[in-house]
MOPAC internal coordinates of N, CA, C and O (Angstrom, degrees):
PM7 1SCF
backbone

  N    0.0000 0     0.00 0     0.00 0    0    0    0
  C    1.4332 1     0.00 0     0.00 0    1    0    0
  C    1.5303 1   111.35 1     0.00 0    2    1    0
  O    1.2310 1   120.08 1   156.20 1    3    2    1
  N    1.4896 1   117.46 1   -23.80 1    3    2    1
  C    1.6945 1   117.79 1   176.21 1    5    3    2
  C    1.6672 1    86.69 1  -121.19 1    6    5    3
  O    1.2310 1   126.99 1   -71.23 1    7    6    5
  N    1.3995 1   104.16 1   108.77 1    7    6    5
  C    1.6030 1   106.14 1  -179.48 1    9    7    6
  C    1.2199 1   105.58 1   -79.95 1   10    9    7
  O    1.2310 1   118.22 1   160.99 1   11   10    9
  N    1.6446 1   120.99 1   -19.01 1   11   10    9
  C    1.3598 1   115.15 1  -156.41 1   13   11   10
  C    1.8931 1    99.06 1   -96.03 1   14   13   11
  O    1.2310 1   121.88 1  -172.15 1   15   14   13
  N    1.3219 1   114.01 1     7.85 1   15   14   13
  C    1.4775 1   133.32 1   172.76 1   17   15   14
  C    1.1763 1   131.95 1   -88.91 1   18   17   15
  O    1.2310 1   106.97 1   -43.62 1   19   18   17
  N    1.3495 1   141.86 1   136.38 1   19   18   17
  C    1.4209 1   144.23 1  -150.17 1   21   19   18
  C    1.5196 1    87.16 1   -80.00 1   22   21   19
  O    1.2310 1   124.04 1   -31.93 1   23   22   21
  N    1.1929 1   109.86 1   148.07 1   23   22   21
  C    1.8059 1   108.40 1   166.21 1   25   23   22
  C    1.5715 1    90.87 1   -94.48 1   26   25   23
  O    1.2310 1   130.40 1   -19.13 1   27   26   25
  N    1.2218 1    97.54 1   160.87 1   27   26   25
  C    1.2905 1   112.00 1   174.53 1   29   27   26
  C    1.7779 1   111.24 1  -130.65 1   30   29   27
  O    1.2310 1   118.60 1   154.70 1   31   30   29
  N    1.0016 1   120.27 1   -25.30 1   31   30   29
  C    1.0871 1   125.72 1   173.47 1   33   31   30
  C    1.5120 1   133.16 1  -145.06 1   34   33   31
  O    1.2310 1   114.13 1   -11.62 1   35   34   33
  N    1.6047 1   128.73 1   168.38 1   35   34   33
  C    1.6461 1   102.00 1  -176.01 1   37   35   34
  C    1.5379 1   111.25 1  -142.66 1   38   37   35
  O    1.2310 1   125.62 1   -66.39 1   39   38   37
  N    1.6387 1   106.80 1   113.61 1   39   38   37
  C    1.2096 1   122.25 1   167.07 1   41   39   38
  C    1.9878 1   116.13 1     8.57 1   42   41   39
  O    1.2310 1   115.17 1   -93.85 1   43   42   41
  N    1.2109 1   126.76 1    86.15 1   43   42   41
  C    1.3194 1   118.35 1   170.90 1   45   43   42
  C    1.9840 1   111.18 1   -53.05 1   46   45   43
  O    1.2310 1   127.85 1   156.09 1   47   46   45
  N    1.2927 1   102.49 1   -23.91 1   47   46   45
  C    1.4341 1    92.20 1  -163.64 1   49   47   46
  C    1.5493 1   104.98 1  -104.04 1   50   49   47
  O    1.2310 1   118.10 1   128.35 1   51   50   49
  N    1.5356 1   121.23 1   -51.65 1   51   50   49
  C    1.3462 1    98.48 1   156.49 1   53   51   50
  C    1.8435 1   141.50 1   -91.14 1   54   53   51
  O    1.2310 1   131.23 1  -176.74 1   55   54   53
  N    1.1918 1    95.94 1     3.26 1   55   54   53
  C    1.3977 1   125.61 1  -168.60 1   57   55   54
  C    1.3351 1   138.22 1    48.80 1   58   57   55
  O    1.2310 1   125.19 1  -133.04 1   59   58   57
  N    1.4075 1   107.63 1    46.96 1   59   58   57
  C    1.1464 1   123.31 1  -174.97 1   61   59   58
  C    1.5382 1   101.48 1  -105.09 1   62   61   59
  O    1.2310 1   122.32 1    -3.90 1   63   62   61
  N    1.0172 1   113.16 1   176.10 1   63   62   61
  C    1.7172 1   142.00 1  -164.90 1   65   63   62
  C    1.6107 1   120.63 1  -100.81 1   66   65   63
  O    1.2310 1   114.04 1   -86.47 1   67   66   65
  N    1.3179 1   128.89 1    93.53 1   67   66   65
  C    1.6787 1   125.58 1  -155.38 1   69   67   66
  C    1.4821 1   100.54 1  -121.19 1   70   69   67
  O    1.2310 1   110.77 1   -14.39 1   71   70   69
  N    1.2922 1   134.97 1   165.61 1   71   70   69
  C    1.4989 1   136.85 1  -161.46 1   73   71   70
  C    1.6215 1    80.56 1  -111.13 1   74   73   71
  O    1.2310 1   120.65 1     9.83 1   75   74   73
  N    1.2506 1   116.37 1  -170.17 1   75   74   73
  C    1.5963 1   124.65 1  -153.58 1   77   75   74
  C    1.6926 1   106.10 1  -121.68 1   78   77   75
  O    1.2310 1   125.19 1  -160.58 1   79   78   77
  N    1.8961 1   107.63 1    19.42 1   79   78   77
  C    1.3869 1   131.85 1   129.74 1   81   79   78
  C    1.2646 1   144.86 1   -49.34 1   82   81   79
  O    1.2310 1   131.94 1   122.59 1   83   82   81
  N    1.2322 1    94.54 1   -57.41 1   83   82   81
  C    1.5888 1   141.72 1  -145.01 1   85   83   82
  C    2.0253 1    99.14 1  -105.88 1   86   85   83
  O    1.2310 1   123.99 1   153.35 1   87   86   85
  N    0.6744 1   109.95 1   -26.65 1   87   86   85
  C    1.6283 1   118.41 1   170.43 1   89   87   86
  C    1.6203 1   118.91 1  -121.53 1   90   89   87
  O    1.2310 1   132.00 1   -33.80 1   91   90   89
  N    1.5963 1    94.43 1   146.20 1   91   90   89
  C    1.8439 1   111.68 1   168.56 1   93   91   90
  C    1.0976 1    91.44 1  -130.02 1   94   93   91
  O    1.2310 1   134.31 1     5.89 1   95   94   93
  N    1.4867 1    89.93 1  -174.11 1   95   94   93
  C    1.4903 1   135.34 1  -165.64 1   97   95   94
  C    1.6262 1    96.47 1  -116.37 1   98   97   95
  O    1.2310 1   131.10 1   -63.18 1   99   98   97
  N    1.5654 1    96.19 1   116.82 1   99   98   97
  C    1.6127 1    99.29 1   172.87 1  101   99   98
  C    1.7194 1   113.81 1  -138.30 1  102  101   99
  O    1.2310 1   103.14 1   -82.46 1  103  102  101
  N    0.7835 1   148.57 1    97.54 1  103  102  101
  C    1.5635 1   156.76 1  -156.42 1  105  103  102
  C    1.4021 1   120.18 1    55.02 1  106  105  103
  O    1.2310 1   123.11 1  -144.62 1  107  106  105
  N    1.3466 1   111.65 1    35.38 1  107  106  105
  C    1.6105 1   135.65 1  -156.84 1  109  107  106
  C    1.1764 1   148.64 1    20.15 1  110  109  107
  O    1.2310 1   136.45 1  -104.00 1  111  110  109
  N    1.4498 1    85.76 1    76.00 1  111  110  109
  C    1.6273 1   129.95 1   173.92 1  113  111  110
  C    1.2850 1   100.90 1  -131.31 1  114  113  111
  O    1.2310 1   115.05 1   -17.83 1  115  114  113
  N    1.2886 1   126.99 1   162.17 1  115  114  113
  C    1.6885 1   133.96 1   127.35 1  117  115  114
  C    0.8820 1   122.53 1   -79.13 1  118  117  115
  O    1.2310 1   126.53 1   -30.98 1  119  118  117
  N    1.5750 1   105.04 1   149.02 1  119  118  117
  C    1.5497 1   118.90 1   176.86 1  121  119  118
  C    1.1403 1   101.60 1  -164.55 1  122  121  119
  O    1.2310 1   125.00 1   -22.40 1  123  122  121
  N    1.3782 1   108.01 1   157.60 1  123  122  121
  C    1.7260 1   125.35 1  -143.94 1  125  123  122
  C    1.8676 1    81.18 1  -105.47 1  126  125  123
  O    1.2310 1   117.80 1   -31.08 1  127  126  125
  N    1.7167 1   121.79 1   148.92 1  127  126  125
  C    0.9722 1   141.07 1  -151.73 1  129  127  126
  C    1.9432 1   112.26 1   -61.76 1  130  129  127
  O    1.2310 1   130.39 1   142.09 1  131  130  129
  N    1.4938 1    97.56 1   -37.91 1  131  130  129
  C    1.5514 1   113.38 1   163.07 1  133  131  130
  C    1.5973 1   132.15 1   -48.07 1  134  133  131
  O    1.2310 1   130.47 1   134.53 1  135  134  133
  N    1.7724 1    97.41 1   -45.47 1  135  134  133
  C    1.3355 1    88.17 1  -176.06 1  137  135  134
  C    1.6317 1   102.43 1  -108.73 1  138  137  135
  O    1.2310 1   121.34 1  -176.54 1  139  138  137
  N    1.7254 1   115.04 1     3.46 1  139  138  137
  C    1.3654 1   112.83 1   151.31 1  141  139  138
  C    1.5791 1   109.58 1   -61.94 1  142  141  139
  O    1.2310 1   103.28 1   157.46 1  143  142  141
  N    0.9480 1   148.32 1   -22.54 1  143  142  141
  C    1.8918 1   153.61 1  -174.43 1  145  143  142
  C    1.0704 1    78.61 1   -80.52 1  146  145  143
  O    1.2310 1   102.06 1    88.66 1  147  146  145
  N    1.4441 1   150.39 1   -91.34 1  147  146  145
  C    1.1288 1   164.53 1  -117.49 1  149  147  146
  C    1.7895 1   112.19 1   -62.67 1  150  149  147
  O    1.2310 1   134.29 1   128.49 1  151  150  149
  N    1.5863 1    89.96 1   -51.51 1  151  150  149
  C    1.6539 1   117.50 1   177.21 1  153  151  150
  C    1.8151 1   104.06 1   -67.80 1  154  153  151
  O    1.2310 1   125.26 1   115.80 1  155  154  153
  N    1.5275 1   107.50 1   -64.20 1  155  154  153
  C    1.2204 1   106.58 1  -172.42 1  157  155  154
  C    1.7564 1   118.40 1   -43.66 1  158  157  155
  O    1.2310 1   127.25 1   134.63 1  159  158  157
  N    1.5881 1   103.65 1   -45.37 1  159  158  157
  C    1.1394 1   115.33 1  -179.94 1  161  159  158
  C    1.4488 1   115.80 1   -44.38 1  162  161  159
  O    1.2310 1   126.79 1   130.50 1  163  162  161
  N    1.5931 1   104.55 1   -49.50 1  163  162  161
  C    1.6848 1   120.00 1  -157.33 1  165  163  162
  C    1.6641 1    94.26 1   -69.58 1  166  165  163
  O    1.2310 1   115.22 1   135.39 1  167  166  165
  N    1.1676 1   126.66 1   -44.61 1  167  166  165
  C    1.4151 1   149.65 1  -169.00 1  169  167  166
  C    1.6170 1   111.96 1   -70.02 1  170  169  167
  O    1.2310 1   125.93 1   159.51 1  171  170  169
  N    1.2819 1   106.21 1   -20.49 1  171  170  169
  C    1.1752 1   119.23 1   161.97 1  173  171  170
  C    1.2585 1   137.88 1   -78.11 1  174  173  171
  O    1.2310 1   120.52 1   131.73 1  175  174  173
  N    1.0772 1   116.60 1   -48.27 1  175  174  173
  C    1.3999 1   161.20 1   177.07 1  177  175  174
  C    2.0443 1   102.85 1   -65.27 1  178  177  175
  O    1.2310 1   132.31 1   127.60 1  179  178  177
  N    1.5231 1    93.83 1   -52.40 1  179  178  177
  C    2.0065 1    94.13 1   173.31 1  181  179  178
  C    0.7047 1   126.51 1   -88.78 1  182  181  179
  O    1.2310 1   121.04 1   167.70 1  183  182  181
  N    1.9696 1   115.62 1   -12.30 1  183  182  181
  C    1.5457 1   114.34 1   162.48 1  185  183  182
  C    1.3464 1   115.25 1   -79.67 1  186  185  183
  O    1.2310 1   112.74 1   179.42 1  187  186  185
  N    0.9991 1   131.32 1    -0.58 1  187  186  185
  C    1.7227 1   133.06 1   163.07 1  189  187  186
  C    0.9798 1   117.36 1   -73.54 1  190  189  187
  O    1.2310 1   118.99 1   142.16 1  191  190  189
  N    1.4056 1   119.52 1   -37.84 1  191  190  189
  C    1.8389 1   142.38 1  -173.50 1  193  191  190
  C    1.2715 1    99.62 1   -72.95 1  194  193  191
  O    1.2310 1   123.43 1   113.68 1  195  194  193
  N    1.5389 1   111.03 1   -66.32 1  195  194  193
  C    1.2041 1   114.81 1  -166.40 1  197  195  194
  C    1.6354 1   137.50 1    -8.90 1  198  197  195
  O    1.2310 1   131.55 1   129.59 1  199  198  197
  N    1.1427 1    95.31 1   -50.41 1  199  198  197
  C    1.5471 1   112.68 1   176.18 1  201  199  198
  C    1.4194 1   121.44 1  -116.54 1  202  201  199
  O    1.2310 1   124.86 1   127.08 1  203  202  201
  N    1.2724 1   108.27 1   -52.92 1  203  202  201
  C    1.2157 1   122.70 1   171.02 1  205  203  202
  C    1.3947 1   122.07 1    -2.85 1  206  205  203
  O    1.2310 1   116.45 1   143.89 1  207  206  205
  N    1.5915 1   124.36 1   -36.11 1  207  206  205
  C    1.5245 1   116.47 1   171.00 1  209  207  206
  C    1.3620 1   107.68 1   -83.45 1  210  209  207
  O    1.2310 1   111.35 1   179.13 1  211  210  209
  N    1.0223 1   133.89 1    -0.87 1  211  210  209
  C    1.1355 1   135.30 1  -173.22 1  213  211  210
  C    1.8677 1   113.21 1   -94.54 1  214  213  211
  O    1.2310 1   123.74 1   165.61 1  215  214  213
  N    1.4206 1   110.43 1   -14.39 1  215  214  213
  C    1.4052 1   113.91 1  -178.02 1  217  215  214
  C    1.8709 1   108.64 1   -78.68 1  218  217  215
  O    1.2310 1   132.00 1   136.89 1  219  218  217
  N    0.9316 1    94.44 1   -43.11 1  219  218  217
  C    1.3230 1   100.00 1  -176.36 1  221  219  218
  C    1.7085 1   120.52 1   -53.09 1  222  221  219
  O    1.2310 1   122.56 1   132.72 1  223  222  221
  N    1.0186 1   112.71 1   -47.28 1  223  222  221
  C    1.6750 1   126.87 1  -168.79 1  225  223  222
  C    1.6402 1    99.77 1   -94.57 1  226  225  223
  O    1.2310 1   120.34 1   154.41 1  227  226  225
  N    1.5168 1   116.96 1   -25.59 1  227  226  225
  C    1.6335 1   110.45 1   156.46 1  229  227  226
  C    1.5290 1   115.24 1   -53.77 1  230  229  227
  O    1.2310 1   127.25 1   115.12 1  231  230  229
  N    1.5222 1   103.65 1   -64.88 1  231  230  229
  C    1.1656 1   120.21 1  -173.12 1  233  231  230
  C    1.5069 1   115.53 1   -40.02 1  234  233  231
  O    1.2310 1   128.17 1   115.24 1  235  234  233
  N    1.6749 1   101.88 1   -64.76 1  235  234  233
  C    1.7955 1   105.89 1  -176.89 1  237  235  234
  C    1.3718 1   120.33 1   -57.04 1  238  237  235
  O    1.2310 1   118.31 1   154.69 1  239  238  237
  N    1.5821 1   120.82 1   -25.31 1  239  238  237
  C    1.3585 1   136.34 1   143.98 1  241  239  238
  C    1.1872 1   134.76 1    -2.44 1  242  241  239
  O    1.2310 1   131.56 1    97.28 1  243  242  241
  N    1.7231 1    95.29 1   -82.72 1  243  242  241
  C    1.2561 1   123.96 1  -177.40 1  245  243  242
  C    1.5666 1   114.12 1   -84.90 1  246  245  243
  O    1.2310 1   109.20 1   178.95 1  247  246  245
  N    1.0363 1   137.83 1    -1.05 1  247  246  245
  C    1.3675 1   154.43 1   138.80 1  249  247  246
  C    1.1958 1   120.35 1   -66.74 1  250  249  247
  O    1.2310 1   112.58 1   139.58 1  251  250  249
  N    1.7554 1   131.62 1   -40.42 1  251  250  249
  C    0.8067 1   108.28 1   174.70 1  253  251  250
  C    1.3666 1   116.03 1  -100.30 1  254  253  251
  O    1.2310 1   116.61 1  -159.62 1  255  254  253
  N    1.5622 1   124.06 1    20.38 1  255  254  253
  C    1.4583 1   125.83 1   168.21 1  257  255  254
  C    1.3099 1    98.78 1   -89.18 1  258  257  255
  O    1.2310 1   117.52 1   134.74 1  259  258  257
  N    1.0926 1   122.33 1   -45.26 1  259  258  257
  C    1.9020 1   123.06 1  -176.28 1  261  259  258
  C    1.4208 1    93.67 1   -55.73 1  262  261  259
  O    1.2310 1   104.14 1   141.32 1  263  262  261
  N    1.4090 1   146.85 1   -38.68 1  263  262  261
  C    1.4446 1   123.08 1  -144.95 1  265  263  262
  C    1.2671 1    84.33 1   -97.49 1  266  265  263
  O    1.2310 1   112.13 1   120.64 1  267  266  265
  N    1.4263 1   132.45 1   -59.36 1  267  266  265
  C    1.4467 1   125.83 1   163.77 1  269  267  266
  C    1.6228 1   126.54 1   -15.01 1  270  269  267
  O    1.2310 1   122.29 1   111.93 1  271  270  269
  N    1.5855 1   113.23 1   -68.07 1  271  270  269
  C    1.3991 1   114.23 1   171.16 1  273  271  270
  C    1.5837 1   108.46 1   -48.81 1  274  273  271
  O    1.2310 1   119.59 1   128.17 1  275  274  273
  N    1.5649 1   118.38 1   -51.83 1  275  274  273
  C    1.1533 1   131.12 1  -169.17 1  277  275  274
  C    2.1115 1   111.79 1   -41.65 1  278  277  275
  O    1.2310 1   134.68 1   134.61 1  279  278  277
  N    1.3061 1    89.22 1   -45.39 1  279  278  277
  C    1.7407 1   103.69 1  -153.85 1  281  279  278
  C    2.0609 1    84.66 1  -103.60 1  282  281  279
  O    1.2310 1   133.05 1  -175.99 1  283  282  281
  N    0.5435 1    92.38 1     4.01 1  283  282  281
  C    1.9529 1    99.04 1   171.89 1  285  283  282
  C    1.0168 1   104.38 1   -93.90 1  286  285  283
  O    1.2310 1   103.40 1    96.81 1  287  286  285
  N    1.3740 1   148.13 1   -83.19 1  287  286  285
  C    1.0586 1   161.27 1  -127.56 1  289  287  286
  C    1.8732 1    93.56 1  -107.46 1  290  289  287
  O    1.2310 1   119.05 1   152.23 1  291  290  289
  N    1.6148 1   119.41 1   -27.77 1  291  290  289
  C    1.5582 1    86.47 1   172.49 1  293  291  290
  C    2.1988 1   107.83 1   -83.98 1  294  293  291
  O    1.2310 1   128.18 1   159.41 1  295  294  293
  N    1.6106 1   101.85 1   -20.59 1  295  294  293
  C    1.6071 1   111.86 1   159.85 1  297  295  294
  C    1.6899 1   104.01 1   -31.58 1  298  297  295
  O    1.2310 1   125.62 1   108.04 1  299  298  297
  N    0.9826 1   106.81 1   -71.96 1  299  298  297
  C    1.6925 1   123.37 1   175.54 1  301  299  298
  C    1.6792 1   118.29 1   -41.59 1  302  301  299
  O    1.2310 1   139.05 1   111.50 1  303  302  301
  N    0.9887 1    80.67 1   -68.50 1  303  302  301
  C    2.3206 1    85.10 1   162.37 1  305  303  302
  C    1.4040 1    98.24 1   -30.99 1  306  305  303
  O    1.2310 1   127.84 1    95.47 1  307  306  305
  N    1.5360 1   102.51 1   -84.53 1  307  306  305
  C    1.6305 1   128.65 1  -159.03 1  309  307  306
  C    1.4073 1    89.67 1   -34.59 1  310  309  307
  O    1.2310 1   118.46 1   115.65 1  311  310  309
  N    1.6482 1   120.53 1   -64.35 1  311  310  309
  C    1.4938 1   135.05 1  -156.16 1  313  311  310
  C    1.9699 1    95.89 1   -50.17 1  314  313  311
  O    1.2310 1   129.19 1   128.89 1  315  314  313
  N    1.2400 1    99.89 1   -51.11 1  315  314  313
  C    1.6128 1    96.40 1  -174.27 1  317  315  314
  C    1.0424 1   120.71 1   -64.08 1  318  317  315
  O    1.2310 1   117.66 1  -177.22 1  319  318  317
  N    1.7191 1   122.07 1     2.78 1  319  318  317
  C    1.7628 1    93.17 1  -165.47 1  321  319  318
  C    1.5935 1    80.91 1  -150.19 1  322  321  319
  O    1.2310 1   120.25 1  -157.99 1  323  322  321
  N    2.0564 1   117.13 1    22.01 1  323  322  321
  C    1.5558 1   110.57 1   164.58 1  325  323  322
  C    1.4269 1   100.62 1  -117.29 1  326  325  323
  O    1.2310 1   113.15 1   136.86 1  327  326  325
  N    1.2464 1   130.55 1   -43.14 1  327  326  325
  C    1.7349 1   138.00 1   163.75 1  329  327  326
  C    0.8502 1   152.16 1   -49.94 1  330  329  327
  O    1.2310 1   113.21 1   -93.02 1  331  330  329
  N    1.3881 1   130.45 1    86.98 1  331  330  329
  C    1.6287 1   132.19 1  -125.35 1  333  331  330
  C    1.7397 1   109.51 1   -68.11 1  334  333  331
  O    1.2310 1   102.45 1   -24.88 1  335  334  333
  N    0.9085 1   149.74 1   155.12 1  335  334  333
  C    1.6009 1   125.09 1  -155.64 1  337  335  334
  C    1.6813 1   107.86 1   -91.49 1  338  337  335
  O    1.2310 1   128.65 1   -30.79 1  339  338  337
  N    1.4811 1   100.94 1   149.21 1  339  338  337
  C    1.2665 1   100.95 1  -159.30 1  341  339  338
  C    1.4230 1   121.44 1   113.67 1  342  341  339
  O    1.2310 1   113.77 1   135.12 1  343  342  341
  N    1.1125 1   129.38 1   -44.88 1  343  342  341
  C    1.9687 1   153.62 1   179.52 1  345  343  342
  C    1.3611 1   100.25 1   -40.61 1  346  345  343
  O    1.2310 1   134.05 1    90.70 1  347  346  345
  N    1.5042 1    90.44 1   -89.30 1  347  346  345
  C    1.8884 1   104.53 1  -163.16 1  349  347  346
  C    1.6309 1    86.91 1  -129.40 1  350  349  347
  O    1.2310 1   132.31 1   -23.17 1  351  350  349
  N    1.4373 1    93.83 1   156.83 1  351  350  349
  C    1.7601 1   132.74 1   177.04 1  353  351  350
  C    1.3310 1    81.93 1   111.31 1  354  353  351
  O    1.2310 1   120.10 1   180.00 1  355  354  353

């Protein structure tokens, strides 16, 4: 981008040649500001993914162990005070 500038280093991702402006340091490499957008974007985009299928089938899970424990244990109430002692438990 400053042609009239020494490069100092060269783009791993598109591999071009940038003056020591024109490039950072991003998960330690350089990369010239374009295909830093490029990265951030992508990195963005898989940390949403990342897990994300995984919330759902936790979630319905754990809902349906609570309603289970939930409707068990009032079964159990009911059981104690309809079952003449001795029956069930």
């Amino acid at each position: 981008m400053h042609p009239a500038r020494e490069a100092i280093c060269r783009c791993p991702q598109c591999r071009r040649y940038f003056c020591r402006e024109c490039i950072t340091e991003h998960g330690g490499e350089f990369v010239c500001s374009a295909c830093l957008q490029t990265l951030t974007r992508r990195t963005a985009k898989s940390d949403g993914l990342a897990h994300g299928w995984l919330v759902v089938p936790v979630l319905g899970s754990a809902a349906l162990l609570a309603a289970w424990f939930f409707f068990y244990n009032i079964g159990q109430i009911v059981l104690s005070f309809v079952a003449p002692k001795g029956m069930v438990r």
